[in-house]
N, C-alpha and C positions, 0 to 999 in steps of 0.2 A: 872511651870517655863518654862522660856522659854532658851536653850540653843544654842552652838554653838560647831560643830567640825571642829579644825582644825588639817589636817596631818602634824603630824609631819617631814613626809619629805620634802612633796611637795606643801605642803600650801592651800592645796584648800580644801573647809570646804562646810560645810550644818550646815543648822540653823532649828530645830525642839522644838514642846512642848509639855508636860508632865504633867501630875498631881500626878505620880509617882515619887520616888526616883533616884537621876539619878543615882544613882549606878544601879538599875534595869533597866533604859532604855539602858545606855552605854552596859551593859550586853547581851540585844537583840540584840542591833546592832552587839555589835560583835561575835554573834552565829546565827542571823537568814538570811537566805540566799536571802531575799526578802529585806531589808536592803541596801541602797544605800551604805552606808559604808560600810559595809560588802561586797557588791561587789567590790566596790576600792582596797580595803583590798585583796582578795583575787586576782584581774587581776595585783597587785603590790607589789612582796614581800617586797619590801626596805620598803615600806610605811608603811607595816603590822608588820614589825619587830620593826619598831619605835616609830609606833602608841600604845597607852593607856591608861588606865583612862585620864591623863594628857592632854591629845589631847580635852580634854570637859572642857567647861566654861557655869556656869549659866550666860546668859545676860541681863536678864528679870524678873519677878516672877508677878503673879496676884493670885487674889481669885477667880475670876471669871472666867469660859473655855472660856465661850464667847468672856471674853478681852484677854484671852492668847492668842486665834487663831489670833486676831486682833494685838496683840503685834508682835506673831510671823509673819504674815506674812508683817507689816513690817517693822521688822528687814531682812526678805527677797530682800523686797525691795531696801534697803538702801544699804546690801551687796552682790546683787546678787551671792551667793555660786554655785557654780559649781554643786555639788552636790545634790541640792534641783531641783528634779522633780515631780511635784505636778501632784498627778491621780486625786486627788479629791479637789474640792474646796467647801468653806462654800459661802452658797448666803446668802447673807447681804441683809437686806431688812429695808430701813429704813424710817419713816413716818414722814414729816414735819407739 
């Protein structure tokens, strides 16, 4: 699936995908410290107090990973989220 968060305070959101449950991914983010959200989260208590499950919407869904990377990124595209800093990218390679 492909999702979206957005803070509940201050509106600015990241768009990530999962082949997991999102109650397990919303989970990571909010306990793991490498975690764009979780860093938000933590430089912004208003944010952090407001922010919860509810803060997450599935936007997307495929079978495929290959088409979810491709869903997710864009849906990046389209709403450039604040929060979306990409270390690593998929190369696409594609043969006519």
């Amino acid at each position: 699936m492909v999702y979206k968060y957005t803070c509940a305070n201050c509106q600015i959101g990241y768009v990530g995908e999962t082949c997991r449950h999102l109650h397990q991914r919303v989970k990571e983010h909010l306990t793991q410290k490498s975690s764009h959200i979780f860093k938000h989260l933590e430089e912004n208590p208003i944010c952090k107090e407001k922010s919860d499950i509810s803060s997450f919407q599935i936007i997307d869904n495929d079978n495929s990973v290959f088409r979810l990377k491709i869903k997710e990124a864009i849906h990046i595209n389209w709403t450039k989220p604040e929060l979306d800093k990409q270390v690593k990218h998929m190369v696409v390679s594609i043969s006519v």
